[in-house]
VEXDREN-2710 file (C-alpha; in Angstrom, 1 decimal):
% VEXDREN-2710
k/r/px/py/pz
1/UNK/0.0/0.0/0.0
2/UNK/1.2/3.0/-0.7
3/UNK/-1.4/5.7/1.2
4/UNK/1.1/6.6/4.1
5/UNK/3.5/9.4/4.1
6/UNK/6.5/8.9/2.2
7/UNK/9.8/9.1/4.1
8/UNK/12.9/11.5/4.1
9/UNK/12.4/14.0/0.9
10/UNK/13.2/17.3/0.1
11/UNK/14.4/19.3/2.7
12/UNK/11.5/22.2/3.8
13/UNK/12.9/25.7/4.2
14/UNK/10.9/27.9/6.2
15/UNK/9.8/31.3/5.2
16/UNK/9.9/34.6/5.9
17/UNK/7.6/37.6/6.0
18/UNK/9.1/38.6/3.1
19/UNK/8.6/35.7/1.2
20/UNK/5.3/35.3/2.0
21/UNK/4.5/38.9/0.6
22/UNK/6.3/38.3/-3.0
23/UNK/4.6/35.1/-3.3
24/UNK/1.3/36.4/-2.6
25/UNK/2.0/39.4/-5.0
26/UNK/-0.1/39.8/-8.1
27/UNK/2.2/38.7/-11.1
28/UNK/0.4/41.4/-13.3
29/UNK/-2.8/43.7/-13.5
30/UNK/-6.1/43.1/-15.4
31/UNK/-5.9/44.8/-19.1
32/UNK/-8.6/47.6/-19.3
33/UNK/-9.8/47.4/-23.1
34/UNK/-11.1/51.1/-22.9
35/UNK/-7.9/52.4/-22.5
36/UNK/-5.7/54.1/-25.3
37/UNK/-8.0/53.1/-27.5
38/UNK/-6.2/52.5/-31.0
39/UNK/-9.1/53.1/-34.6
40/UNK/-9.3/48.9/-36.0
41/UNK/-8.0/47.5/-32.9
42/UNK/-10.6/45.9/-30.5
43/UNK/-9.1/44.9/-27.5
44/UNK/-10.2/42.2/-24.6
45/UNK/-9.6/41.4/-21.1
46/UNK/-6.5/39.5/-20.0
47/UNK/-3.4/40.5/-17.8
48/UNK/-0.1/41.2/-17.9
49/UNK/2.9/42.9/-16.3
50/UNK/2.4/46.6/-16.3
51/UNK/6.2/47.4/-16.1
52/UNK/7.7/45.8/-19.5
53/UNK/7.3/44.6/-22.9
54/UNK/8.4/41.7/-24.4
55/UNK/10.5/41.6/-27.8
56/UNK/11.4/38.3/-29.6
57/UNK/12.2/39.1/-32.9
58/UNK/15.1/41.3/-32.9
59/UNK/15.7/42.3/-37.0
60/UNK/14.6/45.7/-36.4
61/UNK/15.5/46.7/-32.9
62/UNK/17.0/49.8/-33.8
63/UNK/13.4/51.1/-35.2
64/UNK/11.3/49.1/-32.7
65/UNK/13.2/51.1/-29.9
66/UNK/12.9/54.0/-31.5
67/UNK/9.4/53.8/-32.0
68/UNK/8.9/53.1/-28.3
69/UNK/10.8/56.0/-27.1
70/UNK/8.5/58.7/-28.9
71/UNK/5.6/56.5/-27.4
72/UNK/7.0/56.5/-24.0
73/UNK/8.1/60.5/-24.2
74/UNK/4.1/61.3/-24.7
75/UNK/4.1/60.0/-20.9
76/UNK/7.0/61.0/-19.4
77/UNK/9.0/57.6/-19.9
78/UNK/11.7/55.9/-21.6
79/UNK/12.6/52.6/-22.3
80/UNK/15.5/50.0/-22.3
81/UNK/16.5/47.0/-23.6
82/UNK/16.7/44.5/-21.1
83/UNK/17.6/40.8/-20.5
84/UNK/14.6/38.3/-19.5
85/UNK/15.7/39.1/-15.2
86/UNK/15.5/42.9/-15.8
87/UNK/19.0/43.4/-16.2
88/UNK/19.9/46.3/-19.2
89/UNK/21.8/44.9/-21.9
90/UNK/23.6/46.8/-25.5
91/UNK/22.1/46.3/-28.7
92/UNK/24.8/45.4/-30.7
93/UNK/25.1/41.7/-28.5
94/UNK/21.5/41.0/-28.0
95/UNK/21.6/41.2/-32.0
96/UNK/24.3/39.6/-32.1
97/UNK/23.2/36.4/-29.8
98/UNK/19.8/36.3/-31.0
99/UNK/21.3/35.9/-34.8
100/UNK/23.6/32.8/-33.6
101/UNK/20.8/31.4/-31.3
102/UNK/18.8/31.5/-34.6
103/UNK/21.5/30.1/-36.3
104/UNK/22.4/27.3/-33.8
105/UNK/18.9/26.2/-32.8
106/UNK/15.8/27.9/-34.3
107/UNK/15.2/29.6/-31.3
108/UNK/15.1/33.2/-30.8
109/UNK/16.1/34.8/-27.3
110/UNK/13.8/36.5/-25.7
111/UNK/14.5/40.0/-24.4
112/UNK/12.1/42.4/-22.3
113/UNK/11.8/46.4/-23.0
114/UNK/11.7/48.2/-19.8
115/UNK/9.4/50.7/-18.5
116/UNK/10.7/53.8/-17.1
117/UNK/9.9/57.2/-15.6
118/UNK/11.8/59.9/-17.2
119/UNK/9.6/63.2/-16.6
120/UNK/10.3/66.3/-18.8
121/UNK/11.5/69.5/-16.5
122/UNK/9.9/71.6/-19.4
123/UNK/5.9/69.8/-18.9
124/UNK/4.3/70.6/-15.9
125/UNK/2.2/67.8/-15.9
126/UNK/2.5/64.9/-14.1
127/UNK/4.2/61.6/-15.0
128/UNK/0.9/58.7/-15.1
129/UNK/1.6/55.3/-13.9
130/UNK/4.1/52.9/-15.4
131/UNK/1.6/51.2/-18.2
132/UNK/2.9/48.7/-20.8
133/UNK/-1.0/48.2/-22.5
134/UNK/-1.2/52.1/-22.9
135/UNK/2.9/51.9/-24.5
136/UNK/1.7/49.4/-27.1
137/UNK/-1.4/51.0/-28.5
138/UNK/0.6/54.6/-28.5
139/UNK/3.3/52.8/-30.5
140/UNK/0.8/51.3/-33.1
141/UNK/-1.4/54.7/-33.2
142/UNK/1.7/56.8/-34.1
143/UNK/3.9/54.2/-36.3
144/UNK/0.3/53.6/-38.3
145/UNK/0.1/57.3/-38.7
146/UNK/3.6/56.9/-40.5
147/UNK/3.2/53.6/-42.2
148/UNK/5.3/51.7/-40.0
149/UNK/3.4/49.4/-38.2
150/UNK/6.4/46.6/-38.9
151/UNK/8.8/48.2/-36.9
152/UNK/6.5/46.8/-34.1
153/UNK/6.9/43.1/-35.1
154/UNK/7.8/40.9/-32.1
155/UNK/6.8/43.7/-29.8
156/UNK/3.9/42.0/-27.0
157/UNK/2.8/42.1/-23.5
158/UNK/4.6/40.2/-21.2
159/UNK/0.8/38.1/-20.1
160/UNK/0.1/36.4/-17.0
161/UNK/0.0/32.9/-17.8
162/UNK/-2.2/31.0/-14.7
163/UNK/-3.8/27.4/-14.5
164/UNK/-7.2/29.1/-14.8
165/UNK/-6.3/32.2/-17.8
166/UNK/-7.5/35.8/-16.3
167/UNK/-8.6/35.5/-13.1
168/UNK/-5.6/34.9/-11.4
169/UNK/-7.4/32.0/-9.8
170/UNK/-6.7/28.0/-9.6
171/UNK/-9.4/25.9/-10.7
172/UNK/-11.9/26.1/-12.2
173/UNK/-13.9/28.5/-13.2
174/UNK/-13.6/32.2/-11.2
175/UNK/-12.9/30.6/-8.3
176/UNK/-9.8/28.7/-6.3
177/UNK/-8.0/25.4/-6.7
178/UNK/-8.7/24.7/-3.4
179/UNK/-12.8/24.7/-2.1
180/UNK/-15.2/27.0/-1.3
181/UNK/-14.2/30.4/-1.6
182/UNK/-10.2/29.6/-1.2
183/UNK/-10.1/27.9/1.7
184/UNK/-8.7/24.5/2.5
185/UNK/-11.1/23.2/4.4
186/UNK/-13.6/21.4/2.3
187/UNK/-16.9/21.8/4.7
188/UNK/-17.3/25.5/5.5
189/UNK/-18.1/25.1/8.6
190/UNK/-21.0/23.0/8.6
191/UNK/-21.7/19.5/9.8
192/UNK/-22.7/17.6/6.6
193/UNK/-19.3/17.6/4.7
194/UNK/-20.7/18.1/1.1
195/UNK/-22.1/21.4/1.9
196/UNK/-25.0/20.6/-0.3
197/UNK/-26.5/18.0/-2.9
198/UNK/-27.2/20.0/-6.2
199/UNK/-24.8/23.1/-6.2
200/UNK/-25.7/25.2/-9.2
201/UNK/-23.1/26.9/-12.0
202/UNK/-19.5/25.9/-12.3
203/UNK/-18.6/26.8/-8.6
204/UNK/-20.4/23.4/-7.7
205/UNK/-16.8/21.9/-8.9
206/UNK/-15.3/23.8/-6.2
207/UNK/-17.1/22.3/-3.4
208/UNK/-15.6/18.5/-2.0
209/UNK/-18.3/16.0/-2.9
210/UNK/-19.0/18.3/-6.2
211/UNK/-14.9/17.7/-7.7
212/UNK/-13.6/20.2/-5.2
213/UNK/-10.1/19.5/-3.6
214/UNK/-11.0/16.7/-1.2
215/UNK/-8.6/14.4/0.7
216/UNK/-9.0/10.3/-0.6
217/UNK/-8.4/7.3/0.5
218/UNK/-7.2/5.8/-2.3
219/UNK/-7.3/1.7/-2.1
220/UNK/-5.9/0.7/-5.6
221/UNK/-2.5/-0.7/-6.5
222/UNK/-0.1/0.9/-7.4
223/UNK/1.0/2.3/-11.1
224/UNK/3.2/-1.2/-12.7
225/UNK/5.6/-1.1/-15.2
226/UNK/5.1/-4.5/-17.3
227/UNK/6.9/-3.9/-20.6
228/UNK/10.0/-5.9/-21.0
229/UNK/13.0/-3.1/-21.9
230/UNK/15.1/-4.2/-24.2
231/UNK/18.5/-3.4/-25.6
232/UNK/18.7/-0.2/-27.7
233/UNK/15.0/0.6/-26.3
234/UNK/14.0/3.5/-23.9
235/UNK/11.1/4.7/-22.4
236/UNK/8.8/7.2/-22.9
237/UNK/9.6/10.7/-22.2
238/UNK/6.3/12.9/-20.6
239/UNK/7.7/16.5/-19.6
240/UNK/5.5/18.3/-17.5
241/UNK/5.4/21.9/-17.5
242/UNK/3.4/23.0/-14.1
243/UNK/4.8/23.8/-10.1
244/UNK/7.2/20.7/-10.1
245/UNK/6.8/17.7/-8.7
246/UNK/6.8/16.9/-4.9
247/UNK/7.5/13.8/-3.1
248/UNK/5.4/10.7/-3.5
249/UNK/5.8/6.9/-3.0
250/UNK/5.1/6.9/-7.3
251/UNK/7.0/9.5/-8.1
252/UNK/10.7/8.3/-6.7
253/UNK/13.6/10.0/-8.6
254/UNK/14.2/7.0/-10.9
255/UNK/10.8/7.7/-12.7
256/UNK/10.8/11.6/-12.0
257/UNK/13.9/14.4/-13.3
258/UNK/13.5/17.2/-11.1
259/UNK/15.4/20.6/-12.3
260/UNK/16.9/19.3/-15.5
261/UNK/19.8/21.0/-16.4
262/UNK/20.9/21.9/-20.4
263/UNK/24.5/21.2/-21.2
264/UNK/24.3/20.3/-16.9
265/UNK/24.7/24.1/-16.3
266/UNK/21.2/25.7/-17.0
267/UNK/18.3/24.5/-15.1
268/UNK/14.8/24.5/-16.9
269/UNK/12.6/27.0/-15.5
270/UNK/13.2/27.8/-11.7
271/UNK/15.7/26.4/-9.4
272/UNK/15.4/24.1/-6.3
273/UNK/16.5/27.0/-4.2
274/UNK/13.3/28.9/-4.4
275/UNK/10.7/27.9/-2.0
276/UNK/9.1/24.9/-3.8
277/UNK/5.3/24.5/-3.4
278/UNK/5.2/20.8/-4.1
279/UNK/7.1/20.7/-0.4
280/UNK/5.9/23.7/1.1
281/UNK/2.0/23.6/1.1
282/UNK/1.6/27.3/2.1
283/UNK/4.1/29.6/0.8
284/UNK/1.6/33.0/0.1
285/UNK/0.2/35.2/2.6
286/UNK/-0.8/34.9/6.4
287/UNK/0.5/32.3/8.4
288/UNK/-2.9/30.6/8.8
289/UNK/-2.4/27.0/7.3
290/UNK/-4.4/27.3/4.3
291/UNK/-2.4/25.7/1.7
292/UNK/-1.6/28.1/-2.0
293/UNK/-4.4/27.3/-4.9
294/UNK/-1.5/25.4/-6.6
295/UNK/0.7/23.5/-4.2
296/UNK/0.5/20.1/-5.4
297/UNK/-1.2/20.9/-8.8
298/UNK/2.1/19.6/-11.0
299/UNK/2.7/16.5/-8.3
300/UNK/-1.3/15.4/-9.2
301/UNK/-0.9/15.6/-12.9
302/UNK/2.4/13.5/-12.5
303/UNK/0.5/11.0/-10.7
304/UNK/-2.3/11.3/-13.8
305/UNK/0.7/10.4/-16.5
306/UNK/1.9/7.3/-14.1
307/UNK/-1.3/5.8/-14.0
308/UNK/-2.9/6.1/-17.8
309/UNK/1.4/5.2/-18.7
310/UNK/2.9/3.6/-15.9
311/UNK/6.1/2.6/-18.6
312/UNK/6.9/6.4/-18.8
313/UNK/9.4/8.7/-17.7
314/UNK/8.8/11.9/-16.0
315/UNK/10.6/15.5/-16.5
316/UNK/9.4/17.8/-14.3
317/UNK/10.2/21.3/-15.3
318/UNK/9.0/23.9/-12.9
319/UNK/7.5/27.1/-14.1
320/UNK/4.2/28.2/-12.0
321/UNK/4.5/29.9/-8.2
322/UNK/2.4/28.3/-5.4
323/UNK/-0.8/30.7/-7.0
324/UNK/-0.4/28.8/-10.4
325/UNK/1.2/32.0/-12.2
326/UNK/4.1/32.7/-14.1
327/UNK/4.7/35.4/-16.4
328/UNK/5.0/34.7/-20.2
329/UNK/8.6/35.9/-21.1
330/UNK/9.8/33.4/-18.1
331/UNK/7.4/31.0/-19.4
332/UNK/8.7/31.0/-22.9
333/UNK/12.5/31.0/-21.5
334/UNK/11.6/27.7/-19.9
335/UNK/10.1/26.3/-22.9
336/UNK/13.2/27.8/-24.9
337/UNK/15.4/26.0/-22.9
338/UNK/13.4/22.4/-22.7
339/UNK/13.1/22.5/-26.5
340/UNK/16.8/23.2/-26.7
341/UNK/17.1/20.1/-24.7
342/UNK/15.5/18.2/-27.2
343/UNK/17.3/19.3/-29.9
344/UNK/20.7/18.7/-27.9
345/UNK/19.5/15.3/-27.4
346/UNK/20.8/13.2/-24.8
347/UNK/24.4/13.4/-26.2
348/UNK/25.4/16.8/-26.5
349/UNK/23.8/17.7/-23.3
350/UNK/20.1/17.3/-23.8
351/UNK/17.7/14.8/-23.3
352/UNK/14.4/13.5/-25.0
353/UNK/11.1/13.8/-24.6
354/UNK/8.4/12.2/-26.5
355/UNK/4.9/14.6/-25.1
356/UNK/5.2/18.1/-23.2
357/UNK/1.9/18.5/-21.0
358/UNK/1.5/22.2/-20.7
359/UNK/-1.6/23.0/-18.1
360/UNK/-1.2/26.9/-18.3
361/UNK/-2.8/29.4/-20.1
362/UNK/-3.4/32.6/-21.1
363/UNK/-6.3/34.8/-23.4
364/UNK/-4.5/37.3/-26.3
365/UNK/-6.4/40.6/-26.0
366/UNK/-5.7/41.1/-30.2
367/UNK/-5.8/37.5/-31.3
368/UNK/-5.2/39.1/-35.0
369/UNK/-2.9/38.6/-37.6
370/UNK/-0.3/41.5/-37.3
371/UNK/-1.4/42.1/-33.6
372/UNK/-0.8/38.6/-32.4
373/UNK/3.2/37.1/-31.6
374/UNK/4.2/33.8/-33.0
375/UNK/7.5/32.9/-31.1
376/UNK/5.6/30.4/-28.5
377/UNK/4.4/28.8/-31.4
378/UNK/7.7/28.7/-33.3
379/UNK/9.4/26.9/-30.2
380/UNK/6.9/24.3/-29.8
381/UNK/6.8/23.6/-33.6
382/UNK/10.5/23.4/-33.5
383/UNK/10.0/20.5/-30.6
384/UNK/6.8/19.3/-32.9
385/UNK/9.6/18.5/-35.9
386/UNK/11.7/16.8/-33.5
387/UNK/9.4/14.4/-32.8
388/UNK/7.6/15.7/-29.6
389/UNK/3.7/16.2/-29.1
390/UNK/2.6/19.2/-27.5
391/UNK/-0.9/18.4/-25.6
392/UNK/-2.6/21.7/-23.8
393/UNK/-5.6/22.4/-20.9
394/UNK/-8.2/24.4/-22.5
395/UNK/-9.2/26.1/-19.9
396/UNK/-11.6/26.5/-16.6
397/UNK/-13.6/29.4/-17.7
398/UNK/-16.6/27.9/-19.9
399/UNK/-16.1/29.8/-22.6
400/UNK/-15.2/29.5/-26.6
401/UNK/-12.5/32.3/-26.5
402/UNK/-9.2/30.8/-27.6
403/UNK/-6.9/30.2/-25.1
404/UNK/-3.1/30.3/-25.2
405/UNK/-0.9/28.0/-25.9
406/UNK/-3.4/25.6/-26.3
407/UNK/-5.3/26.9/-29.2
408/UNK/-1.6/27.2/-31.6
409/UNK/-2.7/24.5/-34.0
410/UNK/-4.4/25.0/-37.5
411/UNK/-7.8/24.5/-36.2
412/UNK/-11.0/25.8/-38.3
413/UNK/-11.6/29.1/-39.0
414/UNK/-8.7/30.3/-36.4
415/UNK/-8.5/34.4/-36.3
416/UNK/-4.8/34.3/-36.9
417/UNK/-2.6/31.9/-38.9
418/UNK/0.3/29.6/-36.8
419/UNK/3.3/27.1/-38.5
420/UNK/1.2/23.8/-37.8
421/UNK/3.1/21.7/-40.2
422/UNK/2.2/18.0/-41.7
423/UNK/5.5/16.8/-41.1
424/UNK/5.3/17.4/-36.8
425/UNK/4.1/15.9/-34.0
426/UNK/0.3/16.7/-32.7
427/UNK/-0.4/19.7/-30.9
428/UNK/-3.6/18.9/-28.9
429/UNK/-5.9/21.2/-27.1
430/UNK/-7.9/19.2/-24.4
431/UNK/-11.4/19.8/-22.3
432/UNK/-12.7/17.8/-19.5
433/UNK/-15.4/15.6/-19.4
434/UNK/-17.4/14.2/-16.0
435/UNK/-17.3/11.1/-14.4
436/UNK/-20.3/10.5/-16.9
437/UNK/-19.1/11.0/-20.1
438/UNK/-21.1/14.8/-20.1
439/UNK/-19.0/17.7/-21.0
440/UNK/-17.3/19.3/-17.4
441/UNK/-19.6/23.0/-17.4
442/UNK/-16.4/24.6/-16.2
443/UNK/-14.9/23.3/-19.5
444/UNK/-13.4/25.6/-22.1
445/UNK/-15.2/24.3/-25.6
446/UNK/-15.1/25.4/-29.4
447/UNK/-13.7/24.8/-32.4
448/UNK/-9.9/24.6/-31.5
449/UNK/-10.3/22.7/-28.7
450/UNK/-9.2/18.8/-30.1
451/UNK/-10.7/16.9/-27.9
452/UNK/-12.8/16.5/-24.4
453/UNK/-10.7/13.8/-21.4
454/UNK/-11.7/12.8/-17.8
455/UNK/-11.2/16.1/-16.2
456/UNK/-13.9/16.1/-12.8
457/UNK/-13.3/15.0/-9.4
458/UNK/-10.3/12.8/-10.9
459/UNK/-8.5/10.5/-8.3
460/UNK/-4.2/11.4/-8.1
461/UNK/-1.0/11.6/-6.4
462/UNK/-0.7/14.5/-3.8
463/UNK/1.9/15.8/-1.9
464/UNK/1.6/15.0/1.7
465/UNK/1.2/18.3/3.0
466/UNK/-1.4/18.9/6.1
467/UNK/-3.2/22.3/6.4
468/UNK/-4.1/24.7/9.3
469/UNK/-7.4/23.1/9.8
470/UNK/-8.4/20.4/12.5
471/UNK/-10.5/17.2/12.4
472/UNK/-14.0/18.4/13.8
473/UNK/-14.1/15.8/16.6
474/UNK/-11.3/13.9/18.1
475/UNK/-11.4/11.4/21.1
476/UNK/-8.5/8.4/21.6
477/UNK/-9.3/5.3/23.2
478/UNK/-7.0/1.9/23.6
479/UNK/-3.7/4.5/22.8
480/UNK/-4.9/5.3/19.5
481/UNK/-5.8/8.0/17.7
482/UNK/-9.4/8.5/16.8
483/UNK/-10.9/11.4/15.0
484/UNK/-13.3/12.7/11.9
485/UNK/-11.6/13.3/8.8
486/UNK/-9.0/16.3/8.7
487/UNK/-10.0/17.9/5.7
488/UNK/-7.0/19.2/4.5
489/UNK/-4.5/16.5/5.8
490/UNK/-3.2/14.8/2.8
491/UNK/-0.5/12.9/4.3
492/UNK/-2.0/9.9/2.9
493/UNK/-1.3/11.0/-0.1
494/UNK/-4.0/10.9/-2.7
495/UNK/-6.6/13.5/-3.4
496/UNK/-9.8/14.6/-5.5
497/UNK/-9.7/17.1/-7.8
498/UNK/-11.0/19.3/-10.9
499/UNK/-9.8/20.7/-14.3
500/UNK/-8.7/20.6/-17.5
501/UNK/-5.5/20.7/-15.8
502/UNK/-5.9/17.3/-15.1
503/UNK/-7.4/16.5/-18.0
504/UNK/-4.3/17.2/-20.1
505/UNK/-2.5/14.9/-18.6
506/UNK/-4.8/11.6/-19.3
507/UNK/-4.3/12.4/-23.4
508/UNK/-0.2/13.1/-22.7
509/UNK/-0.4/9.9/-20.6
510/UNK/-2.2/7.8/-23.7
511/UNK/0.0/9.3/-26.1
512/UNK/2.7/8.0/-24.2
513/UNK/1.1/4.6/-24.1
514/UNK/1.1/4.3/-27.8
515/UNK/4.8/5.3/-27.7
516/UNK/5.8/2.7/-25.4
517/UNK/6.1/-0.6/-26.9
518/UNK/8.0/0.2/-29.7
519/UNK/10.2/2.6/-27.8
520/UNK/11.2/-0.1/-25.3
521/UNK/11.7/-2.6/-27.8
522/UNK/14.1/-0.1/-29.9
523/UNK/12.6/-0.5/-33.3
524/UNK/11.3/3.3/-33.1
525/UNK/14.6/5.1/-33.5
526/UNK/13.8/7.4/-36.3
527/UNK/12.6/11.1/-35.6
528/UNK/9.9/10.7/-39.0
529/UNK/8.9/7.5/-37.4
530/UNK/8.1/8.7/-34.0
531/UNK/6.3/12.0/-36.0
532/UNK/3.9/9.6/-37.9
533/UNK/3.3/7.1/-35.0
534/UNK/2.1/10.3/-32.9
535/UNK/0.0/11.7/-35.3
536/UNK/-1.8/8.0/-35.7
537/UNK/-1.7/8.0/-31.9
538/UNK/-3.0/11.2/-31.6
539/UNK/-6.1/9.9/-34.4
540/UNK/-6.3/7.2/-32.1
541/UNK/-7.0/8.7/-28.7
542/UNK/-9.1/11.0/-30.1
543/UNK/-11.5/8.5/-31.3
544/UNK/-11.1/6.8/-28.2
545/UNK/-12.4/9.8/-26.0
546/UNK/-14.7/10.1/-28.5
547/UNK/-16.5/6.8/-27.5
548/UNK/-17.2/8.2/-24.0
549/UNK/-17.9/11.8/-24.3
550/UNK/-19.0/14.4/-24.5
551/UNK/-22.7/13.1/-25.2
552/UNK/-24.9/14.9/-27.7
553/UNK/-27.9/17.5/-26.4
554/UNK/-31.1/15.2/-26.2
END
């Protein structure tokens, strides 16, 4: 059985006020459509960090920067060319690097424009808050009234990518990962643990009994590997893109790489020195107990890869903060670097990976040709060519608006045109379905979403943290412990939980199923092999899922 805590594991560092302040900071500020309003350009809501810009494609910097400093000098600002940590950098090198990273590996680097006051003594007025949003749109109203609208190519916000886009919330749907209203406990207070039988709307999910958070006791065995591995085979490769990955009895460090390095120098998105919230349950805020809205989120969908493909490999690349955020120029740095690894390879310093699982998103306020930057989409089609499926969450927020990056494939009708090639691996945009087979209301849905998975009150691995809250009743007899159910004590390991987040993870994990069998037995070696087996595998699960959801309107 494997329901008890695990032993030993990483080592927990307390911390500090400070700590706790940064990590419950906002990562960005909600985009207000109305503002600088730019004629032909309808904006919509998302977020982003007020302070920067992101530029990715670096041909004309000299113009681009020029165009933002007449921009920024309407305000009172100026700008600079920065590195991805906020560090100023020349020019002339950043050309120069981002013309050999090109050359080297397809991948361009990614540099941010910074923000900064810089009030004329000659104007009287008053310098307005730092505003990247209100930068852009003066750049594209002033270069359109001088025909140059491509010096602003490659020029974007720097959006918050979250594990539910927009709302800076968890999962699902305008609300927390964890139950009712954020907290950890699952009962709000009253007796009957369920809360109630028939919650309405898409905030039912957050309630335990409804596919809220809810501590399990799960009773099945274990994930087994039965394949035989064979010389010259391997196994399956499933990176996971999320908070990391905590411990767990089936996730020991011979199935899981935690921190990969590139070139053993360069760790994939952040390091193990950095408060991690697959060990420490609650980083953000007061010292009350209640674990973070994402501790544990990428540790659950590792345990949904082991058990659809218990034969697979795990490479945990962490990326999201305890509140499931991270900002999209340090999002795309991470994915930079893990598609580098696979084009390195394993020997020249890289590795492989056979299926990136990716449950983040974000919503492009100009989702138009012109207005909309590519370079995600070039890094992941770079990894697609090489032999790597890209599978995506679709969202939490019951809508059809696109989401980000799950929505970069050529599906019908799109509103802007991305490099989906035939000669790549799958990129898959995935929905959840409940228990039933009926679409999950939470659900994103539409036209570019591929397909629909087992996303509601799905059964996983979670880290063994235990919250602030108490059992309701407790009374030992015969020295031993007796007691209700702690609701957030998940020492035992496994817990219930909602999303598209989660299910992601079941199509990555089936993908990797296909894989495994002729990967272990080494007679899939080729890169155009493993490209056409995924795209029949990714046929294949498709019309799988198909078979059990989501059921027609009657």
């Amino acid at each position: 059985m494997t329901n008890v805590p695990p032993a030993g594991g990483a080592p927990r560092r307390s911390t500090t006020w400070r700590d706790r302040y940064e990590a419950a900071r906002a990562r960005g500020v909600p985009l207000d459509p109305t503002s600088e309003p730019v004629d032909g350009i309808t904006a919509y809501p998302t977020a982003y960090a007020a302070d920067h810009l992101l530029i990715t494609r670096l041909g004309s910097i000299d113009d681009a920067l020029a165009a933002l400093v007449a921009a920024a000098r309407d305000f009172g600002w100026t700008v600079r060319l920065e590195t991805i940590d906020g560090q100023p950098t020349d020019v002339a090198p950043a050309l120069e690097r981002a013309e050999r990273a090109l050359a080297e590996y397809e991948l361009p680097t990614i540099y941010r424009v910074g923000i900064l006051p810089d009030p004329d003594p000659a104007r009287a007025q008053p310098v307005p808050p730092i505003d990247a949003w209100r930068l852009l749109q003066r750049a594209r109203a002033r270069a359109r009234s001088d025909s140059d609208s491509a010096a602003l190519e490659g020029i974007s916000l720097d959006h918050v990518l979250s594990i539910d886009p927009v709302g800076g919330k968890t999962n699902p749907v305008g609300g927390k990962t964890n139950p009712v209203g954020g907290k950890t406990n699952p009962v709000g207070g009253k007796t009957n643990p369920f809360g109630v039988i028939n919650a309405p709307g898409s905030e039912s999910y957050l309630v335990p009994g409804s596919g809220g958070r809810q501590v399990v006791n799960y009773i099945g065995s274990d994930p087994l590997r039965s394949l035989p591995l064979t010389a010259g085979g391997r196994r399956p490769v499933v990176a996971i893109v999320d908070t990391g990955c905590g411990v767990h009895p089936w996730l020991p460090d011979e199935i899981v790489t935690r921190y990969p390095q590139v070139e053993g120098t360069t760790t994939i998105g952040i390091d193990a020195s950095v408060a991690d919230p697959e060990v420490l349950g609650d980083i953000a805020g007061a010292y009350d107990g209640v674990l973070d809205d994402s501790a544990g989120h990428g540790t659950f969908i590792a345990g949904v890869v082991r058990q659809v493909c218990p034969e697979a490999d795990i490479l945990s690349v962490r990326v999201a903060d305890s509140q499931g955020t991270v900002l999209e120029g340090e999002f795309m740095v991470a994915v930079r670097s893990l598609v580098k690894w696979v084009v390195l390879g394993p020997d020249n310093g890289g590795g492989t990976v056979d299926v990136i699982n990716i449950s983040l998103g974000y919503y492009h306020e100009t989702p138009e040709d012109g207005l909309f930057d590519r370079t995600l989409n070039d890094f992941l089609v770079v990894a697609r060519r090489r032999g790597c499926a890209i599978v995506c969450s679709a969202g939490n927020d019951a809508t059809d608006r696109p989401a980000f990056p799950a929505a970069l494939w050529g599906w019908p009708d799109a509103e802007f045109v991305v490099d989906d090639p035939d000669d790549a691996a799958p990129h898959i945009a995935v929905g959840a379905l409940n228990p039933n087979g009926t679409m999950a209301l939470f659900s994103n849905m539409g036209p570019w979403v591929s397909t629909f998975a087992p996303g509601a009150a799905i059964v996983s691995a979670h880290p063994p943290f235990d919250g602030g809250t108490q059992a309701g009743s407790r009374d030992d007899r015969y020295g031993k412990r007796r007691e209700t159910i702690d609701p957030d004590d998940f020492t035992g390991g496994f817990a219930i939980w909602s999303g598209t987040s989660f299910a992601a993870p079941y199509v990555a994990g089936m993908l990797a199923r296909r894989l495994a069998e002729p990967l272990m037995n080494g007679s899939l070696t080729s890169t155009d092999d493993r490209v056409a087996l995924l795209q029949d595998a990714e046929s294949g699960v498709i019309a799988d899922l198909a078979l059990r959801g989501p059921t027609d309107a009657g």
